[in-house]
N, CA, C and O atoms as a Tinker XYZ file with bonds, in Angstrom:
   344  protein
     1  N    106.726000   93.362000  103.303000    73     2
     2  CA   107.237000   92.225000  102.585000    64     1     3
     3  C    106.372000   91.866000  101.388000    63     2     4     5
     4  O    106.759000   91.148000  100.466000    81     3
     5  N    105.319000   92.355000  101.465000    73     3     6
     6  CA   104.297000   92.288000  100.087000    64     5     7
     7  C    104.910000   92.497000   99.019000    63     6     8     9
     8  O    104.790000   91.757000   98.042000    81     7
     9  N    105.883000   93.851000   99.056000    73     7    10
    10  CA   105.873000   94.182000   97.596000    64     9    11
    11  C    107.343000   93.351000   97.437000    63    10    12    13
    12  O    107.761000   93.383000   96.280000    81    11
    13  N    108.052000   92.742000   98.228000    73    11    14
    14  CA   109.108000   92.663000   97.845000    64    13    15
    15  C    109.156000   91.701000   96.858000    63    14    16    17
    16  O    108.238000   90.882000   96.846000    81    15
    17  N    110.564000   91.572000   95.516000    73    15    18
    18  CA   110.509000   90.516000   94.439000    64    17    19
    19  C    110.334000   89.575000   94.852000    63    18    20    21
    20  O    110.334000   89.644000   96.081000    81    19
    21  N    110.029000   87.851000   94.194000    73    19    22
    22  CA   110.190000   87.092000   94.432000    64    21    23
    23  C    111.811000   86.361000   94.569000    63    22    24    25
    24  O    112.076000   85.324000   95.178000    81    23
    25  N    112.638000   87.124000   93.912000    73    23    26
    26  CA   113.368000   86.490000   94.209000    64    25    27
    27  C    114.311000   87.125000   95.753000    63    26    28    29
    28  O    115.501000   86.991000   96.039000    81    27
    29  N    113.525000   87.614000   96.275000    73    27    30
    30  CA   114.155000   88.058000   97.733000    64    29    31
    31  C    113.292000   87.245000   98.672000    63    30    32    33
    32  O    113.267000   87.238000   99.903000    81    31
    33  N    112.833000   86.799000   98.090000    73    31    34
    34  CA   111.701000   85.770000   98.774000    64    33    35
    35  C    111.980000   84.184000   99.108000    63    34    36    37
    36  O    111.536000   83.476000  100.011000    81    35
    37  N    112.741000   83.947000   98.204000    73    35    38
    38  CA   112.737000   82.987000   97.351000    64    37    39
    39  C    113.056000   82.067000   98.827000    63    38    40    41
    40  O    112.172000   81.277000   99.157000    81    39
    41  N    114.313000   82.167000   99.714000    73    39    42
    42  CA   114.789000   81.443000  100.982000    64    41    43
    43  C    113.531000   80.982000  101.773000    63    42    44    45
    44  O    113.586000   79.832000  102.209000    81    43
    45  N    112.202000   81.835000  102.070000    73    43    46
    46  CA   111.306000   81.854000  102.797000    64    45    47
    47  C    110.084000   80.989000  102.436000    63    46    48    49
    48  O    109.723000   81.120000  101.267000    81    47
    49  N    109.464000   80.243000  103.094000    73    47    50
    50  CA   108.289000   79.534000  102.971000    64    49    51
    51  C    107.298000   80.178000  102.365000    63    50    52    53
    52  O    107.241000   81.378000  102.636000    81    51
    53  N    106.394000   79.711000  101.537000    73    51    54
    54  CA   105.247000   80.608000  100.874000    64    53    55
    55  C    104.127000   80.494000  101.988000    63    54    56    57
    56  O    103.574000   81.526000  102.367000    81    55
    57  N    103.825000   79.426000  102.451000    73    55    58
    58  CA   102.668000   79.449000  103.597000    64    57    59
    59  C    103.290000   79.018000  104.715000    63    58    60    61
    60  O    104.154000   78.195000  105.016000    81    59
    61  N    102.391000   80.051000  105.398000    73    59    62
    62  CA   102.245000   80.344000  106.819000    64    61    63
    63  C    100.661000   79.941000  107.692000    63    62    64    65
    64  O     99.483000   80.081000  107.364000    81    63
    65  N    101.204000   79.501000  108.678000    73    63    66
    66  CA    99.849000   79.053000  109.217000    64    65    67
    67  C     99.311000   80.246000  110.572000    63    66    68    69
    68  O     99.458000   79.994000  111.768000    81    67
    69  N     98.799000   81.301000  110.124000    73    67    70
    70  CA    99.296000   82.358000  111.109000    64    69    71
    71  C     97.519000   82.352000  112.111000    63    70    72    73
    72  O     96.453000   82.224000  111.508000    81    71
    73  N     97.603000   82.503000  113.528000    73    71    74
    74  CA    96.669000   82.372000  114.569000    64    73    75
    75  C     95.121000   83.618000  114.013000    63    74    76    77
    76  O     93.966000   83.552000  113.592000    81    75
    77  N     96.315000   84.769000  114.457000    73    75    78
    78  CA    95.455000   85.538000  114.445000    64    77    79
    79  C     94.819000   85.820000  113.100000    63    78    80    81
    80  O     95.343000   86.660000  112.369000    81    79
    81  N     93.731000   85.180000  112.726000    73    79    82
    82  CA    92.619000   85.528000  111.274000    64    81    83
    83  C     92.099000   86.840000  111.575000    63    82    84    85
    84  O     91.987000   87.612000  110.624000    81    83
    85  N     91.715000   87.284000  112.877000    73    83    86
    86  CA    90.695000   87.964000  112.822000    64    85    87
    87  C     91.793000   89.441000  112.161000    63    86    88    89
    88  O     91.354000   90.115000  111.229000    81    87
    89  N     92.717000   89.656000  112.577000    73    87    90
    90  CA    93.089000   91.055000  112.407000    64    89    91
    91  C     94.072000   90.886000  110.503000    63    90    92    93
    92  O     94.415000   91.800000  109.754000    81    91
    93  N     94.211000   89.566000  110.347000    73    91    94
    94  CA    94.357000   89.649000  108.818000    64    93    95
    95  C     93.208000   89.699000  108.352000    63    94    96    97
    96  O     93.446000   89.805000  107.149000    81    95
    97  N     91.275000   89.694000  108.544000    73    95    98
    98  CA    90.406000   89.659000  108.098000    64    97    99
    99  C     90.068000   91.335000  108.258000    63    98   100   101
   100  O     89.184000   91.895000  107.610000    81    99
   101  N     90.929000   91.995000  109.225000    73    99   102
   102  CA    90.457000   93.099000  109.672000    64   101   103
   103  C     91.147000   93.947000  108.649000    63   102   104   105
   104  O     90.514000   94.796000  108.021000    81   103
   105  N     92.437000   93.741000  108.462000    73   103   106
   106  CA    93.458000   94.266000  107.230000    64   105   107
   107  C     93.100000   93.916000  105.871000    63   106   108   109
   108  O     93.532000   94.601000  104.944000    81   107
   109  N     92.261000   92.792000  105.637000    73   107   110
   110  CA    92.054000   92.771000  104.008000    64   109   111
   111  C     90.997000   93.902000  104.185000    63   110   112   113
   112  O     91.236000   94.955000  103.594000    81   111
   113  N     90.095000   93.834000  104.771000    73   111   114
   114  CA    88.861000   94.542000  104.809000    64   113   115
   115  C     88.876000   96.316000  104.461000    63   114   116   117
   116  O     88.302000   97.063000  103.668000    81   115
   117  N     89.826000   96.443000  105.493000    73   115   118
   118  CA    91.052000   98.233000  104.913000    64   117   119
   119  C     91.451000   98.128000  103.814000    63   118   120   121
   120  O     90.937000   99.012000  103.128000    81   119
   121  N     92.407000   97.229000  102.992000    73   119   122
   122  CA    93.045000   97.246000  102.043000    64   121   123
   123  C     91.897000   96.680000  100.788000    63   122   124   125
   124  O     92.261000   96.649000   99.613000    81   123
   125  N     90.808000   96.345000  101.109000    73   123   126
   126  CA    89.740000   96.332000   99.563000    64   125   127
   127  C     89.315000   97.766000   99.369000    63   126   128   129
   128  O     89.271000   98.224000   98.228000    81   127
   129  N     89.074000   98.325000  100.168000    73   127   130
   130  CA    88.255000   99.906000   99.974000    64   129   131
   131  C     89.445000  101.089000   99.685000    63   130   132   133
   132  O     89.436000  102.317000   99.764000    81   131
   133  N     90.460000  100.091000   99.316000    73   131   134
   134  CA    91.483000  101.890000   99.433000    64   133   135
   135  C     92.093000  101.255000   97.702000    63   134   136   137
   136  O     91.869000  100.190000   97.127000    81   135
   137  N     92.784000  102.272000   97.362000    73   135   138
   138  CA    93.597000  102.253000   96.359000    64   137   139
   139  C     95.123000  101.756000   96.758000    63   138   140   141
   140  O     95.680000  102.236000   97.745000    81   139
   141  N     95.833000  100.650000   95.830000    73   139   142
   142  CA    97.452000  100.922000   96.485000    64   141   143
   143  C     98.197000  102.074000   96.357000    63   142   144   145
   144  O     98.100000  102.740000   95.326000    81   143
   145  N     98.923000  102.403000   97.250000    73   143   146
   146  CA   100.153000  103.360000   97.044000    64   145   147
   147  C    101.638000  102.924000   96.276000    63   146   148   149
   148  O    101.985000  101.907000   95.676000    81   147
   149  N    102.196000  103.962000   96.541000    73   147   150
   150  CA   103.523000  103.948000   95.723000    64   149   151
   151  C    104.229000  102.757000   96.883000    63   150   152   153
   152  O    104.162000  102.785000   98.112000    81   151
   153  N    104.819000  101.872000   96.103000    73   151   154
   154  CA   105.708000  100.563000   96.983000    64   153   155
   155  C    106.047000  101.860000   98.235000    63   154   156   157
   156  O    105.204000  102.087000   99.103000    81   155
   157  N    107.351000  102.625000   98.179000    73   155   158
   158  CA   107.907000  102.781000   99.482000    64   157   159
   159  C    106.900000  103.289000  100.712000    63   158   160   161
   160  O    107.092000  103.049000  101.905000    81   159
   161  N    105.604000  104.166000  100.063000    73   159   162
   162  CA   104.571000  105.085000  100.706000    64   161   163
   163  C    103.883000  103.494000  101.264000    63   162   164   165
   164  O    104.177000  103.472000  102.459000    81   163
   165  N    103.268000  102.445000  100.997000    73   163   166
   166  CA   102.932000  101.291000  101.275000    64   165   167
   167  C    103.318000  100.978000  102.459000    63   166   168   169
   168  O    102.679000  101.203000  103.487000    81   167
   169  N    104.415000  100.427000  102.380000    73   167   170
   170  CA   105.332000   99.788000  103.645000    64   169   171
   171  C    105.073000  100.799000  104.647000    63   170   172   173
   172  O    105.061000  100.129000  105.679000    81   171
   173  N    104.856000  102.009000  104.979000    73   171   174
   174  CA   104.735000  102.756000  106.022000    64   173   175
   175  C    103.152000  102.831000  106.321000    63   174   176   177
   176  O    102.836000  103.395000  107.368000    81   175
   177  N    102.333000  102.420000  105.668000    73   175   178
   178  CA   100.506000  102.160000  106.210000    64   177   179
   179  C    100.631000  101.300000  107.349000    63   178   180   181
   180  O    101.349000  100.327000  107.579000    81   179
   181  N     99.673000  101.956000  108.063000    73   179   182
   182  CA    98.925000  100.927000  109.678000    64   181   183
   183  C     98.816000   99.488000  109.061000    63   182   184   185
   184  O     99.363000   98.509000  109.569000    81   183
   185  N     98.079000   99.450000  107.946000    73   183   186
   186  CA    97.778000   97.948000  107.464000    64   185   187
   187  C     99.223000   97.325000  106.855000    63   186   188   189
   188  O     98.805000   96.427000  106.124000    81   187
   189  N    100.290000   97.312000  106.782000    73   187   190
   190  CA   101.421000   96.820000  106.654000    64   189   191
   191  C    102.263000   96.794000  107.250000    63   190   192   193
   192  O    103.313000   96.180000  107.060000    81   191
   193  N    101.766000   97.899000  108.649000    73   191   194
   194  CA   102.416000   97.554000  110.159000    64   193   195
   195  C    102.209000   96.582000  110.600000    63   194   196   197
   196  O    103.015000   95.855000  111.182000    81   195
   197  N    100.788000   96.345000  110.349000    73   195   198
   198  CA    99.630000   95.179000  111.147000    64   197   199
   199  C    100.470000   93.701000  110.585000    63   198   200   201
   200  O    100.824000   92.767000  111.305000    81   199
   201  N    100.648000   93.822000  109.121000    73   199   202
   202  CA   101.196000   92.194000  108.463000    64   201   203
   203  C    102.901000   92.422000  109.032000    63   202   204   205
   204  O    103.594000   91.646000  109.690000    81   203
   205  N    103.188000   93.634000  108.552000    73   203   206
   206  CA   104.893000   93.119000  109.153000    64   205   207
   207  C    104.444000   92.219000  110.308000    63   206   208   209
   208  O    104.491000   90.990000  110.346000    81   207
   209  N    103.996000   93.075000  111.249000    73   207   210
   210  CA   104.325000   92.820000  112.964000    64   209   211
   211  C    103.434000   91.245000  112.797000    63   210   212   213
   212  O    103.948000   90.466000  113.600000    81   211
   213  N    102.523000   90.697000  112.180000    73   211   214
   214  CA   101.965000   89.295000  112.262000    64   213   215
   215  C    103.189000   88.205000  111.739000    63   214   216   217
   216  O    103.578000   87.233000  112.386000    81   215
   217  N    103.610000   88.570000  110.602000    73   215   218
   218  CA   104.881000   88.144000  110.095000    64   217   219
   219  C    106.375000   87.899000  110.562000    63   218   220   221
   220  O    107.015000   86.899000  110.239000    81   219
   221  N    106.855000   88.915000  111.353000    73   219   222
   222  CA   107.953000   88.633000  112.217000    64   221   223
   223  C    107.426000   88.313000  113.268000    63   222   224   225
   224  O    108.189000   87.564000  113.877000    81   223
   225  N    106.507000   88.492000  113.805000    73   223   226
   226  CA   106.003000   87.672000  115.344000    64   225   227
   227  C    105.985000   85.783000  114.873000    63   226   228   229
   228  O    106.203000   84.725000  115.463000    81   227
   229  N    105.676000   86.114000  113.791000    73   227   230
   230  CA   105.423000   84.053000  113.565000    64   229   231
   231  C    106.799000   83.527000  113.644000    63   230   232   233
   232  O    107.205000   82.547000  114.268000    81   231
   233  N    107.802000   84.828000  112.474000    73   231   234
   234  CA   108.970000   84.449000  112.837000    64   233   235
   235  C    109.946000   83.971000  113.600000    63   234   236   237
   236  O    111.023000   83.405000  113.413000    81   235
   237  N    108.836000   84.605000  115.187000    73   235   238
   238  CA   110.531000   85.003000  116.310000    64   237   239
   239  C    111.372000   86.160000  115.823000    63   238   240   241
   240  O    112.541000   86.196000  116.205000    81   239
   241  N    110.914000   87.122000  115.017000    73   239   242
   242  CA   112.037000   88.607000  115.161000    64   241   243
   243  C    111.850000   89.538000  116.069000    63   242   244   245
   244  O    110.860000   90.061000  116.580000    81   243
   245  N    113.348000   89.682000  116.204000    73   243   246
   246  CA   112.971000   90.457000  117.425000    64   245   247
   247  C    112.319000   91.908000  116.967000    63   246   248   249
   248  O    111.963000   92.182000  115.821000    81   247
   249  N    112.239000   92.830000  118.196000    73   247   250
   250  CA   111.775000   94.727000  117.347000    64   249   251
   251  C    112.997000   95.190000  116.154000    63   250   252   253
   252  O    112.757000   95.677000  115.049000    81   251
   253  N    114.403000   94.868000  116.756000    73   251   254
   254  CA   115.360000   95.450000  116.215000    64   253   255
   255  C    115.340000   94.491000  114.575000    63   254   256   257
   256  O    114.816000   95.185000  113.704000    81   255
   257  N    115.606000   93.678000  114.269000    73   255   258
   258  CA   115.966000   92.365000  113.534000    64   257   259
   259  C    114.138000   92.880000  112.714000    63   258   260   261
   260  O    114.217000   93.547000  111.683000    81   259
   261  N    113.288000   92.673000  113.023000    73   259   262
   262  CA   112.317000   93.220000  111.967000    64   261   263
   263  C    112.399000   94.767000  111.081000    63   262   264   265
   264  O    112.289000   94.854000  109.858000    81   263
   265  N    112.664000   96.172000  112.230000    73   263   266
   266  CA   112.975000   96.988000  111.818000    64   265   267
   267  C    114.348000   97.152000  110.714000    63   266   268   269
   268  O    114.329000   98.070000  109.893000    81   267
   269  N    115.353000   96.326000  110.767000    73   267   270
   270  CA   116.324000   95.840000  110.537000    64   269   271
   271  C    115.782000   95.052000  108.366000    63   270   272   273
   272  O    116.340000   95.131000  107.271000    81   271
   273  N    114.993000   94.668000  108.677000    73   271   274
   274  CA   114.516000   93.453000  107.515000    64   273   275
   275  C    113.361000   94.601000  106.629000    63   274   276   277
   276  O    112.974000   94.369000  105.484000    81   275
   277  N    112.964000   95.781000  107.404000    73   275   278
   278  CA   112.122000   97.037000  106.431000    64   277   279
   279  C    113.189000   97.885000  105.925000    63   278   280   281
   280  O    113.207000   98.436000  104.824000    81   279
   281  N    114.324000   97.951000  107.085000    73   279   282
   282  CA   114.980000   99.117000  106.298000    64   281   283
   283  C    115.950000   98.908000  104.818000    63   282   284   285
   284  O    116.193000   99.747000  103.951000    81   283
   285  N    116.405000   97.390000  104.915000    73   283   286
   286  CA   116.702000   96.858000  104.208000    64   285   287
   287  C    115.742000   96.620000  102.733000    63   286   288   289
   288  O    116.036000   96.845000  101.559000    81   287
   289  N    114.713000   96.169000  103.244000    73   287   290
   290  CA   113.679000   96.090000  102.033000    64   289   291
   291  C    113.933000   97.650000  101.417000    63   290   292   293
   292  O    114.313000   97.922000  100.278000    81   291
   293  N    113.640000   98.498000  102.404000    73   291   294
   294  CA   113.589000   99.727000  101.580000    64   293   295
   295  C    114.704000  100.455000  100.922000    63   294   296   297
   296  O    114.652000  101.309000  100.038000    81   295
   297  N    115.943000   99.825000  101.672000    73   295   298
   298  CA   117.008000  100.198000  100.891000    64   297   299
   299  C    117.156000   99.542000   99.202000    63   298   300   301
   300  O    117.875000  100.153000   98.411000    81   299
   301  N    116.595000   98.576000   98.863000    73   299   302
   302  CA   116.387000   97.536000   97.894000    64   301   303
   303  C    115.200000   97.808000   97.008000    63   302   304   305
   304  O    114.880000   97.401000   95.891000    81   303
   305  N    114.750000   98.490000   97.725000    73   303   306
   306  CA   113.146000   99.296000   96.655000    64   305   307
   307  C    113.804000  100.386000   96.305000    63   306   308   309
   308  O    113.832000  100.438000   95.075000    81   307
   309  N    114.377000  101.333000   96.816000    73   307   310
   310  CA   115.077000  102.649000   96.448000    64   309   311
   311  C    116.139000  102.336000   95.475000    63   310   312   313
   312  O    115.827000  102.755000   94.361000    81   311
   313  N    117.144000  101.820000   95.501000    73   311   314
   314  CA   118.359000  101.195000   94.796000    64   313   315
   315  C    117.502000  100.622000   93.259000    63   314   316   317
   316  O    117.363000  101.355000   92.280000    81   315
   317  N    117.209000   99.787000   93.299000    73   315   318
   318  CA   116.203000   99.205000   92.136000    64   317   319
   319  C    115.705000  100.041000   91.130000    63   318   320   321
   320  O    115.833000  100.046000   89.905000    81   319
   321  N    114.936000  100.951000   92.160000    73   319   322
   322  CA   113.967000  102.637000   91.145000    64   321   323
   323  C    115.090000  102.972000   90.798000    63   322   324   325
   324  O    115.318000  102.538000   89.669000    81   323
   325  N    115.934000  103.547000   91.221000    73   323   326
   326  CA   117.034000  104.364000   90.821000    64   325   327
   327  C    117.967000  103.947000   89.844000    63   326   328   329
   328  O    118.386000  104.794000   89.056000    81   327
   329  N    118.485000  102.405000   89.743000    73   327   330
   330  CA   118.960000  102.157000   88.592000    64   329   331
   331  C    118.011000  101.972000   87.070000    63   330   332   333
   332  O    118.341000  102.113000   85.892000    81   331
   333  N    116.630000  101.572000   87.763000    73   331   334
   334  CA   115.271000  101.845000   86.362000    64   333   335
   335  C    115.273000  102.895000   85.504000    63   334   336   337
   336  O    114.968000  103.003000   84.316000    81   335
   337  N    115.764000  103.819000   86.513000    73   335   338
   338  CA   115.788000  105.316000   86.200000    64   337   339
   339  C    116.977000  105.634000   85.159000    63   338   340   341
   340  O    116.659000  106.430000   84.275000    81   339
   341  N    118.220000  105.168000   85.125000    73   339   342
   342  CA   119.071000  105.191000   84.212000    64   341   343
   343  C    119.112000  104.335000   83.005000    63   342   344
   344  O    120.018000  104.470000   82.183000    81   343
């Protein structure tokens, strides 16, 4: 959900009051020492497993209904490039 626009965003609260610090302290800590990847290559890293799954857990999504909300994102990252492209 990082990379997604803001305006796919836009319905959703900007802050979150989320429990677990330690394993978002554990994920910035991975994600300072690396380089970003390409948006779609992104969404498939351990460290954006780690925020999905913190993110729909705050939610209440279920496994299906989160998997459901990536494939979509990614259908919407793909679609996007592809009309850039023309």
């Amino acid at each position: 959900m990082l990379k997604a626009e803001a305006i796919d965003l836009k319905r959703f609260p900007l802050y979150f009051a989320f429990e677990d610090t330690k394993a978002i302290r554990d994920v910035l800590s991975t994600l300072r020492d690396r380089q970003a990847l390409d948006t779609l290559d992104e969404i498939d890293t351990s460290e954006h497993k780690i925020i999905d799954r913190l993110v729909f857990d705050h939610l209440g999504l279920s496994p299906r209904s989160a998997s459901d909300v990536i494939s979509a994102l990614k259908a919407l990252i793909s679609s996007r490039a592809a009309k850039s492209k023309t």
